[in-house]
Structures are given as structure tokens and as C-alpha cells.
C-alpha positions as CSV (number, residue, x, y, z in Angstrom):
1,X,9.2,163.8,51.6
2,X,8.3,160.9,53.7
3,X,4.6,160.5,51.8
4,X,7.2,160.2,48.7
5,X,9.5,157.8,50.4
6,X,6.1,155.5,51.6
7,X,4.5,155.7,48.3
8,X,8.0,154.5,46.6
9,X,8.2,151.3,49.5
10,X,4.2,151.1,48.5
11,X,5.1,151.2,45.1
12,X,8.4,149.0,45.4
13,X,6.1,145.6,47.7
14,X,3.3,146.1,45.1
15,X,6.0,145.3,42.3
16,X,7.3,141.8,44.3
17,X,4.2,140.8,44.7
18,X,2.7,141.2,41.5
19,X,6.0,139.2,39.6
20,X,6.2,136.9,43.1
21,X,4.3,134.2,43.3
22,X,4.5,132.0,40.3
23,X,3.1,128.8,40.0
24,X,4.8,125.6,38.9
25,X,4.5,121.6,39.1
26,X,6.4,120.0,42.1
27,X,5.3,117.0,41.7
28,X,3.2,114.2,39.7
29,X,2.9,113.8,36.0
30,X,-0.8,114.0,35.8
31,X,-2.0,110.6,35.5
32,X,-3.3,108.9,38.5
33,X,-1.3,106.1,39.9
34,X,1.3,104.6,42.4
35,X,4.6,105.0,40.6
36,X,8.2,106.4,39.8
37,X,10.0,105.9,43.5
38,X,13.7,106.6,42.8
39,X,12.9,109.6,39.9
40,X,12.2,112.6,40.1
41,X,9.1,113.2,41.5
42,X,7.6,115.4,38.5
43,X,7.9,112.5,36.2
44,X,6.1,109.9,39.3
45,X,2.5,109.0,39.1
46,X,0.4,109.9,42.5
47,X,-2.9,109.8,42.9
48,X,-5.5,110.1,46.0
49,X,-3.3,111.9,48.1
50,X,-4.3,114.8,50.8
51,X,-2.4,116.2,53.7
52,X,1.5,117.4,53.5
53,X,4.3,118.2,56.1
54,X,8.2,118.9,55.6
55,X,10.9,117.8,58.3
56,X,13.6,119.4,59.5
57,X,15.6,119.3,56.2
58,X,13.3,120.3,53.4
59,X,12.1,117.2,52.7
60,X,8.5,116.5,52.0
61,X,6.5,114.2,53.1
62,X,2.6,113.9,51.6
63,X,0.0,111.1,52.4
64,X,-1.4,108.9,49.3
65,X,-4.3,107.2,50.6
66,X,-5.0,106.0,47.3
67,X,-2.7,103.6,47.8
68,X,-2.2,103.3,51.1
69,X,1.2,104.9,51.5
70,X,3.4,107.8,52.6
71,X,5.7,109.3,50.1
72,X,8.6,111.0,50.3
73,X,10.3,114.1,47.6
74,X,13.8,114.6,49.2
75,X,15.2,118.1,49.0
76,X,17.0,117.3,46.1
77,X,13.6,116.2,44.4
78,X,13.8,112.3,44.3
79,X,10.5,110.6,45.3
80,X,10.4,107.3,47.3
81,X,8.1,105.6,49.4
82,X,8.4,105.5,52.9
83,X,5.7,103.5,54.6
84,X,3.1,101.2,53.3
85,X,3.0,98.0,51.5
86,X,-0.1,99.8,48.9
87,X,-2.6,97.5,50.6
88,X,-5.1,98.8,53.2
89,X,-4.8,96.9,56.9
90,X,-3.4,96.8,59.9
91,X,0.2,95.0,60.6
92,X,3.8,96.2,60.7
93,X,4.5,97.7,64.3
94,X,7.8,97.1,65.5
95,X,9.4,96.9,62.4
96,X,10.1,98.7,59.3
97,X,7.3,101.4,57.8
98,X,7.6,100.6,54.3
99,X,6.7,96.9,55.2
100,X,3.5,97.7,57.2
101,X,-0.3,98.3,55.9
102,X,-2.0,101.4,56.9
103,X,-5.4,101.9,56.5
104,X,-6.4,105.5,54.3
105,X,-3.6,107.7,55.9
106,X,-4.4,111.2,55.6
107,X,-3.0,113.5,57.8
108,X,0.9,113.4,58.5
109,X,3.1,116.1,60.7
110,X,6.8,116.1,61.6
111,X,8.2,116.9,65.1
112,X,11.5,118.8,65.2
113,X,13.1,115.7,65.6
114,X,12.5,114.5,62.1
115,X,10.3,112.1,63.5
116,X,7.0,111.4,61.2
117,X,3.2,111.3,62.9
118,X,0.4,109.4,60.7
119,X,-3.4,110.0,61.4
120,X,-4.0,106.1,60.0
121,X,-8.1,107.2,59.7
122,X,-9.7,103.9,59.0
123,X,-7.5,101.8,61.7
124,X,-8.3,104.7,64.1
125,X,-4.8,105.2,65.2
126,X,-1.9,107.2,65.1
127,X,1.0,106.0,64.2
128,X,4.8,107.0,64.2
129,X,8.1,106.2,62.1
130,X,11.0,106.9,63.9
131,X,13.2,109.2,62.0
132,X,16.6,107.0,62.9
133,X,15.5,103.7,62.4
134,X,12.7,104.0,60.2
135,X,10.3,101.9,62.4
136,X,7.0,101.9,62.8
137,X,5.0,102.1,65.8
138,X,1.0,103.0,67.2
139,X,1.5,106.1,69.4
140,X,-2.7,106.5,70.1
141,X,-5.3,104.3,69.2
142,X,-6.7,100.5,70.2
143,X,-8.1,99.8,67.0
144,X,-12.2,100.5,68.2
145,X,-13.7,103.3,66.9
146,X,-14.8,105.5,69.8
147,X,-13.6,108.3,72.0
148,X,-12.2,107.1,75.1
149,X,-9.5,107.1,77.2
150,X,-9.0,110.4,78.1
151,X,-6.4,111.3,80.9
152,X,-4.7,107.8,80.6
153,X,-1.9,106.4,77.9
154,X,-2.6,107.3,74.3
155,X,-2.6,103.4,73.1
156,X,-5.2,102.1,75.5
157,X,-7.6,104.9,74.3
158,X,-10.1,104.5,71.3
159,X,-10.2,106.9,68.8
160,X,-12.9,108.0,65.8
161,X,-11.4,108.3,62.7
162,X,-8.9,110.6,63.1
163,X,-7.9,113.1,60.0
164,X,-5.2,116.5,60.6
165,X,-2.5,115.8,62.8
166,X,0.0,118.4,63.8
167,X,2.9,119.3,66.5
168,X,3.7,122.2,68.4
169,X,6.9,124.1,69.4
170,X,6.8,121.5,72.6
171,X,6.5,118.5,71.6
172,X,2.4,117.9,71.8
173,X,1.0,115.9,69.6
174,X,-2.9,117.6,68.4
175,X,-5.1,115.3,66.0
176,X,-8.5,116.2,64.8
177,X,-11.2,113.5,65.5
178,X,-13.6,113.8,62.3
179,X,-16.1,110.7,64.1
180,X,-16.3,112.6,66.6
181,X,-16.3,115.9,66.2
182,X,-13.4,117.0,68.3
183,X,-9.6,117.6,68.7
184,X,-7.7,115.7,71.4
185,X,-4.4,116.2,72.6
186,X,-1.1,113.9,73.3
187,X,1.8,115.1,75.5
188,X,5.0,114.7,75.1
189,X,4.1,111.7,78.1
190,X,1.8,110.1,75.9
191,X,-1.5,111.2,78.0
192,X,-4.4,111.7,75.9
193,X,-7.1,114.5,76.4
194,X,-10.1,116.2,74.5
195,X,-8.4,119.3,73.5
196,X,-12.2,120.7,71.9
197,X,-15.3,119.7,71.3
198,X,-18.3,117.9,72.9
199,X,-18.3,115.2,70.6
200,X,-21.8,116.9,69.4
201,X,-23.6,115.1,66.5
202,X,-24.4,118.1,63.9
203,X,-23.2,120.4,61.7
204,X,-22.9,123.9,63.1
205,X,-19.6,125.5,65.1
206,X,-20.3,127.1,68.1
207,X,-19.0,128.1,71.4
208,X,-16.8,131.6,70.0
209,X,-15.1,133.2,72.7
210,X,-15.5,130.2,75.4
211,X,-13.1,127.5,76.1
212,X,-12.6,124.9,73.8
213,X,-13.7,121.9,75.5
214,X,-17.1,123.8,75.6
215,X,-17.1,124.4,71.9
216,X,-19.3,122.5,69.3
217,X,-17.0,122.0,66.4
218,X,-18.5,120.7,63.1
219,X,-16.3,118.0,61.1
220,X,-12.4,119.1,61.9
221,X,-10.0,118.2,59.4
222,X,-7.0,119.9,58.7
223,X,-5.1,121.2,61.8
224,X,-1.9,122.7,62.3
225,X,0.3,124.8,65.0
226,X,2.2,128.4,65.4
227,X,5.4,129.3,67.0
228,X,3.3,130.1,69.9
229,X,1.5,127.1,70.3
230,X,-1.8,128.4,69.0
231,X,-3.8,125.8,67.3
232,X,-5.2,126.3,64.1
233,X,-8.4,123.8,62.6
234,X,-10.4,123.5,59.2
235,X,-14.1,122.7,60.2
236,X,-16.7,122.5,57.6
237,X,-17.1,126.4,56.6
238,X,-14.7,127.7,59.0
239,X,-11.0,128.0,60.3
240,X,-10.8,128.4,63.8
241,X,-8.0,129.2,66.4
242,X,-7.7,127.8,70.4
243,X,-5.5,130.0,71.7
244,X,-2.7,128.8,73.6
245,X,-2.7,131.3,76.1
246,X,-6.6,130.9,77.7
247,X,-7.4,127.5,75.7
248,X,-10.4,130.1,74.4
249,X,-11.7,129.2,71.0
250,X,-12.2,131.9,68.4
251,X,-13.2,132.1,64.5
252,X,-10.6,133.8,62.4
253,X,-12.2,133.1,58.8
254,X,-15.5,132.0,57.8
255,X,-19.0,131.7,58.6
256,X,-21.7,128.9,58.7
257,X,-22.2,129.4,55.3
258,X,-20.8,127.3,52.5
259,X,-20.0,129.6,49.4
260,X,-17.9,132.1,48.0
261,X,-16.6,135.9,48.9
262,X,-15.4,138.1,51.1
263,X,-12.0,138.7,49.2
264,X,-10.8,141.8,50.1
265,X,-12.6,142.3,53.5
266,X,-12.5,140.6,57.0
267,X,-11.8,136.6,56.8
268,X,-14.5,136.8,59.6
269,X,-16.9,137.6,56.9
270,X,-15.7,136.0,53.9
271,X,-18.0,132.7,52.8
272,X,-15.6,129.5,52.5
273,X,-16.3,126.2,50.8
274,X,-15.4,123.1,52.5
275,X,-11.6,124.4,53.7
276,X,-10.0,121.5,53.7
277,X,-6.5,122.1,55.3
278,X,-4.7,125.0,57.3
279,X,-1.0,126.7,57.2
280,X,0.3,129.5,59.2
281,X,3.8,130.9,58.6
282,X,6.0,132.8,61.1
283,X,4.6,136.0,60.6
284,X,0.9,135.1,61.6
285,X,-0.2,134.6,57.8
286,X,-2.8,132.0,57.4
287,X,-3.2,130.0,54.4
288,X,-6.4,127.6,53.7
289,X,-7.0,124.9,51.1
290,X,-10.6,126.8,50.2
291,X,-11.3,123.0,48.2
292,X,-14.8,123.3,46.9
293,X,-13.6,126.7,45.4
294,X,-10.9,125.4,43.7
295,X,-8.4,128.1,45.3
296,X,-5.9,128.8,47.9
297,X,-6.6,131.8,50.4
298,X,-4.5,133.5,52.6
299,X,-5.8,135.6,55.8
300,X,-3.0,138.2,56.4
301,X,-1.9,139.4,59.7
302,X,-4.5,141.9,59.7
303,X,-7.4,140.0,59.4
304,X,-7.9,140.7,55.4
305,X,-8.7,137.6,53.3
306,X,-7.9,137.3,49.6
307,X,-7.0,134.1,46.2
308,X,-3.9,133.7,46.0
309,X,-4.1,130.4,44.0
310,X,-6.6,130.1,41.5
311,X,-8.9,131.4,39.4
312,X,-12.0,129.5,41.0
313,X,-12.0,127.1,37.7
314,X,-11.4,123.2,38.6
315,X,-8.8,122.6,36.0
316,X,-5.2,122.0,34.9
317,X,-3.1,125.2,33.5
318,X,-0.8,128.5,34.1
319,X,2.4,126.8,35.5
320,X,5.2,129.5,35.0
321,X,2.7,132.3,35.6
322,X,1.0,134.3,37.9
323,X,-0.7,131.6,40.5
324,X,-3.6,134.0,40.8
325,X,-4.5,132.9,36.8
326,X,-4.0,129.4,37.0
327,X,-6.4,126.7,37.9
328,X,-5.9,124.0,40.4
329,X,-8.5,121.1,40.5
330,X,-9.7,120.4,44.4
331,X,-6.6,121.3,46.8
332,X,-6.6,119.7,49.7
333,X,-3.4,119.7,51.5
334,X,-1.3,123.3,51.5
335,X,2.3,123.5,53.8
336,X,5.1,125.6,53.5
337,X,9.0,125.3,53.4
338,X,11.1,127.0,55.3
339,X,10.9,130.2,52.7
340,X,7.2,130.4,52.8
341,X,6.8,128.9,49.1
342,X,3.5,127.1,49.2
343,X,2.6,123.2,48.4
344,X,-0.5,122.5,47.2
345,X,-1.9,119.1,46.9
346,X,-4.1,119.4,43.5
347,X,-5.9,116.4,44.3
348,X,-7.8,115.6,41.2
349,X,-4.8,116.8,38.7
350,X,-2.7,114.3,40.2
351,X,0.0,116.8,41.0
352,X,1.7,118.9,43.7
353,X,1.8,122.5,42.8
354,X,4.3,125.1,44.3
355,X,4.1,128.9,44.3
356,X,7.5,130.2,44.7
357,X,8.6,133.5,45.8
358,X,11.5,135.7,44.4
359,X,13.6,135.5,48.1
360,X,13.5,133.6,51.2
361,X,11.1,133.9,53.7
362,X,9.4,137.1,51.2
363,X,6.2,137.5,53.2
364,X,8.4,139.0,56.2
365,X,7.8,142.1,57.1
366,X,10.7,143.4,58.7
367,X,14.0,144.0,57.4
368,X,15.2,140.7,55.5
369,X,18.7,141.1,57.5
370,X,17.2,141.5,60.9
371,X,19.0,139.0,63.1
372,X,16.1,139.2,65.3
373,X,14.1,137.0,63.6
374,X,15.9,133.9,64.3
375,X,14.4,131.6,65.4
376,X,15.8,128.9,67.7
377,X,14.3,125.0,68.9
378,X,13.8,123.2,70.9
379,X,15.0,125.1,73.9
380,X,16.0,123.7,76.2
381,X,17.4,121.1,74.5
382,X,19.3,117.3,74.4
383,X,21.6,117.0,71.6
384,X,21.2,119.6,69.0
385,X,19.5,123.1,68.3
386,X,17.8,124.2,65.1
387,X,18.1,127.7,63.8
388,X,15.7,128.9,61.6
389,X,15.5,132.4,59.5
390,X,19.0,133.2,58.8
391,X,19.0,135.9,56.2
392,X,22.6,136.1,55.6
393,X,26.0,133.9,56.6
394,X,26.4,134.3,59.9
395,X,29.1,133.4,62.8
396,X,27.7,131.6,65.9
397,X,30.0,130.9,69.1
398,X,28.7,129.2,72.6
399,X,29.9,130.2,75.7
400,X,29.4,129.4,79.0
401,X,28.3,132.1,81.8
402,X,32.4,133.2,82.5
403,X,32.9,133.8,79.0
404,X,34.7,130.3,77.9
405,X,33.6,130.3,74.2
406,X,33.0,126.1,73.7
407,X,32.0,125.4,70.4
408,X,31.6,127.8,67.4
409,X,31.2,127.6,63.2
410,X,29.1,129.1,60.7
411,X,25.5,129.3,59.6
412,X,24.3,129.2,56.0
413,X,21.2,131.1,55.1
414,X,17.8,129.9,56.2
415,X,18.0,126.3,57.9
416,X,21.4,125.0,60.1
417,X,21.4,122.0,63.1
418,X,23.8,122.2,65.2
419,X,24.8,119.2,67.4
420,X,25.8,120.6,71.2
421,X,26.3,117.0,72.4
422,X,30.0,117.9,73.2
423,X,28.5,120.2,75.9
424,X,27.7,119.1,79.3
425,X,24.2,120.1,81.1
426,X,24.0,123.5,81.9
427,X,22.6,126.8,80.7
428,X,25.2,128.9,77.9
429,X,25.0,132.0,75.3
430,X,24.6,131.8,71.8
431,X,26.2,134.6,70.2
432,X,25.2,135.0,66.2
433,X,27.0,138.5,64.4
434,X,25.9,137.9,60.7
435,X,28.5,139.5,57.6
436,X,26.7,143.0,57.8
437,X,27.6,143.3,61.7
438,X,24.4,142.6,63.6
439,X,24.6,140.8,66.8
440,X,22.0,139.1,69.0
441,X,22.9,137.1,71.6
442,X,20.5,134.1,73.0
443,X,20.4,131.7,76.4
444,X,20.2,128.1,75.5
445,X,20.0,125.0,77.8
446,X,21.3,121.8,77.6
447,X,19.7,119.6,79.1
């Protein structure tokens, strides 16, 4: 009876995933260009674009360094422009984004705060637009091309062309230095560090197993961040992992070859072809922009590697079917919303493609109504908490440490904000009981 009742689960996951994940067109009308701000964005003309990031509510951001700019597809799939004049330079600090030059932006990452990181690569600098007032500023980066200026402010350092930016769960800002080989760090102070890497000339990864900062890392681009703080990086043939724990660097798909295989077996041993950009979801799923093979892999949580975008072909077809069949044309950025549907930036078909699964957050293992999964940040906190991975409508109350409920309302499925800036300092209890009954309770602190 119970080899019955797995076979039937068995039976009932291979079913969702086969009729899952369809493919579609998110964005761009296939013709290469700079246009259609204020329409929808499948009817706008992009072009030249890599990296992609989505804020705190759904909307998503993607860098067009093809002309210069950073674009913006609200949630309700209106595209505008939200920094750049569409001329390469150097100017605008201090004042609004959409007025400044940047320089070939291609890496871009959001911090929980809405606020919008830009690695500018050619005016070797990071930048940042305020999420409130839409400014503009340089968070890293003098202008020289170089690799200085570690353990002082991030401004006064020089920087190497840098390419993936990301942020973790607390606030650190991690950028991956392609001129140099490395990936340096930014805290929350605005100290800069070498994160990894020796700033080796050469094009071989090494250093598996040792710490970071020891490592040889050959031509990081795409970067990005777990719940835990691990730190995920593209390099040339590989996508590697510092963990957040030891700072130890390991290999988790790829080797030093340049090809393709492995489907089906350990991402350890699989052959990848200049992996371009890096996801990770919740639920420790990996997914990599494989470019040169014209596909998108994901590395499950147990290590096992396999297409699940493309057929290999560079090429345009199979929206509304199976993303497996279709053909995407040189993906470069991939990103996730808060569901797990995947964004793919098909560079040279001019679009952005989206795989959409039949539920919210589908790739979870566990029980779709499990409360436990919520997820809450930043914690502690100033003025407002998100709360991630609600399944169901659910009731939330805040109560202080004698049992004084202070504020309470209800959350919608997946994504809520609440403000808590009617709450003075002090630690509380977040109570959540969703419509089937479950309860979970949670310590916050307002800071």
C-alpha cells in the first residue's frame, strides 16, 4: 500500500512537470532597438541587454547596455526607462537617474529596500538609484580602473570593470570584478574588501575546498545570493559557491571544460559553455544561463543537473509550449519572481522569455500550505517587514512580550509589507494562523 501511494505522488509530480513549465514572451517584439516606454513591454523594442533583478513588488528591472540604460516592466507589464539618457559617459550623481549617462551597465540587483544597484562596467563604478527619490548616486568606484582600496570607503577605491552585482539577506553589497578576476565585497558601512580571488591573470578556477580569498577564479560574471547568505558566481566553465558559513569556496556545476553534457548526472560533472548568469530559489535550486549552449539549466537540490529551457538550437520559436522544445538565442540574464517563474534574457532575439508554472512557488517541496515556509526580512527591522511565501490568506497580529496585541490585518498570498512604524523599539511576536488553521508564531525586532 504505501509503494502504491508513492508511485501515485511519483506519478501525480511527473504529471505537473511535464504540463508546467511553458514558455512564453515577456517582453520585446523582436527587433532590436531602444523603444516603446509607456506600452506594454511585449510590443517595446530592446536590444543589447544582459543581467535582470525584481524589487520588492514584482517589478523587473533588466540592464540594456545597448543603449546605455535601465528599464523597467512594472507588475502590471508597462515598460519605462528608469536611468540613462541612451548615451555612454559619466555625469548625473546627485540627481535624477533617468537624466545621467552610464557607461555599458550590465549587472543590476535590488536590496529589500527597493533600492536599485548598477555594476556601471566601463566607468568602473557602482552606482545606486534610491528607490524614494529616484536619485542617482556612485556607491564604489573612483573612476580608475584598478583594484584598490580594500578595507577603506567604497568611493575612494578603484575598481576593474565590474559585471554581476548582487545582495544578500543583510544588506552586503557582492560585485564580481571581470578585470580582475575577483569578487569584492561592500558592507552595509560602505567598506570595501576582496571577497575571492587573487586577481590571477589566466583562465583556469582553482583553489576548491580552501578559502576564497585563496582561490584563483577565472572571468566572474554573473553573481547572486541565498537566503543564507551563500554566494553563488558564473566563471568561465563553472558555477561556484563561497559558503557563508567558512568563507570556503567550492564547485557545484562544471568543470574546466567548455562544452556540452552531463544532463542527468552530477552538475559537478556536467560540461558547461560559457554560463553566463546564476539564480537560486528558496529551496536551494540552482538555475544557470548555460549561453554558448543556447539553454537554461537547473542543478536541483540534490546535485543532479538537467535543460530546462531549450533545445540547444540558437533560434526563435515554441512560445505556448513545453520550454524544453523551444529555442532561445544566447541567454544571458535568468531571475526569478517571487513564484519561481523564470526570466530569461534571449539576448540576440531581442526578447525576454518567461517559463511559468501552474501554482505559486511550484518547485517547493513541502506541503504548499505549510506555514513554515514563510519567510520574513529584514529582521530586525526599521519601519516595515516583508513576508514572503504565503500559500493561502492568512491573519497576522503583533504583540508585545505581556500579550498586548498592537497591530494586526491580513496577508494575501505570496508577497505582503507591512509598515510597523507605529511600534516603538523593542522586540514583539508575530502571530500568522492561515484559513486552514495552521499557526506559527515568530520574534521580530524593531529597531
Amino acid at each position: 500500500m504505501i509503494k502504491k501511494a508513492s508511485l501515485l505522488v511519483a506519478l501525480v509530480c511527473l504529471s505537473l512537470l511535464s504540463s508546467a513549465q511553458i514558455i512564453s514572451t515577456y517582453a520585446g517584439n523582436g527587433v532590436s532597438g531602444d523603444s516603446g516606454d509607456g506600452d506594454p513591454a511585449t510590443s517595446a523594442s530592446i536590444g543589447g541587454f544582459s543581467f535582470s533583478t525584481f524589487d520588492k513588488n514584482e517589478n523587473y528591472f533588466f540592464s540594456e547596455r545597448g543603449s546605455h540604460k535601465i528599464r523597467k516592466i512594472s507588475n502590471s507589464g508597462v515598460i519605462t526607462t528608469i536611468a540613462g539618457i541612451g548615451i555612454s559617459g559619466f555625469s548625473g550623481d546627485g540627481g535624477a537617474a533617468t537624466l545621467a549617462k552610464l557607461n555599458n551597465p550590465i549587472g543590476i540587483a535590488c536590496d529589500h529596500f527597493g533600492n536599485l544597484y548598477i555594476a556601471d562596467l566601463d566607468n568602473n563604478r557602482i552606482r545606486k538609484i534610491d528607490n524614494v527619490t529616484g536619485v542617482i548616486s556612485t556607491l564604489a568606484g573612483n573612476g580608475a580602473s584598478g583594484h584598490t582600496g580594500d578595507g577603506e570607503m567604497a568611493t575612494n577605491a578603484s575598481i576593474n570593470a565590474p559585471t554581476g552585482i548582487c545582495v544578500d539577506p543583510f544588506n552586503n553589497i557582492f560585485f564580481t570584478e571581470i578585470g580582475s578576476n575577483t569578487i569584492r565585497k561592500i558592507t552595509a558601512a560602505g567598506i570595501i574588501s576582496t571577497y575571492a580571488g587573487t586577481t590571477n591573470v589566466g583562465g583556469t578556477d582553482s583553489g576548491d575546498g580552501g578559502l576564497a580569498t585563496a582561490a584563483t577564479i577565472a572571468s566572474p560574471e554573473g553573481i547572486c545570493s541565498d537566503a543564507l547568505g551563500n554566494i553563488y558566481f558564473a566563471t568561465s566553465s563553472r558555477i561556484r559557491k563561497i559558503l557563508a558559513s567558512s568563507d570556503i569556496v567550492i564547485s557545484i556545476a562544471g568543470t574546466n571544460a567548455s562544452g556540452f553534457s552531463g544532463d542527468g548526472g552530477l552538475a559537478t560533472n556536467a560540461v558547461l559553455n560559457s554560463p553566463l548568469a546564476v539564480a537560486v530559489d528558496k529551496y536551494g535550486n540552482i538555475f544557470i544561463a548555460d549561453k554558448n549552449n543556447n539553454r537554461i539549466r537547473q542543478v536541483a537540490s540534490n546535485g543532479i543537473i538537467n535543460t530546462i529551457i531549450g533545445d540547444g538550437v540558437g533560434g526563435y520559436n515554441g512560445d505556448n509550449q513545453p520550454a524544453t522544445t523551444a529555442e532561445i538565442y544566447s541567454p544571458e540574464g535568468v531571475s526569478l519572481d517571487s513564484c519561481n517563474n523564470i526570466y530569461v534574457s534571449d539576448l540576440f532575439n531581442f526578447r525576454v522569455r518567461k517559463i511559468t508554472y501552474d501554482r505559486c512557488d511550484y518547485l517547493q517541496i513541502k506541503n504548499q500550505n505549510s506555514i513554515s515556509n514563510i519567510d520574513i526580512y529584514p529582521n530586525p527591522t526599521t519601519n516595515e517587514l516583508q513576508i514572503d511565501n504565503i500559500a493561502i490568506p492568512t491573519i497576522y497580529k503583533i504583540y508585545n512580550l505581556v500579550g498586548t496585541t498592537l497591530q494586526q490585518g491580513t496577508l494575501k498570498e505570496r508577497s505582503n509589507i507591512i509598515s510597523i512604524r507605529a511600534i516603538p523599539a523593542g522586540m514583539y511576536l508575530l502571530e500568522m494562523v492561515d484559513e486552514e488553521g495552521n499557526k506559527t508564531t515568530k520574534k521580530i525586532i524593531k529597531e
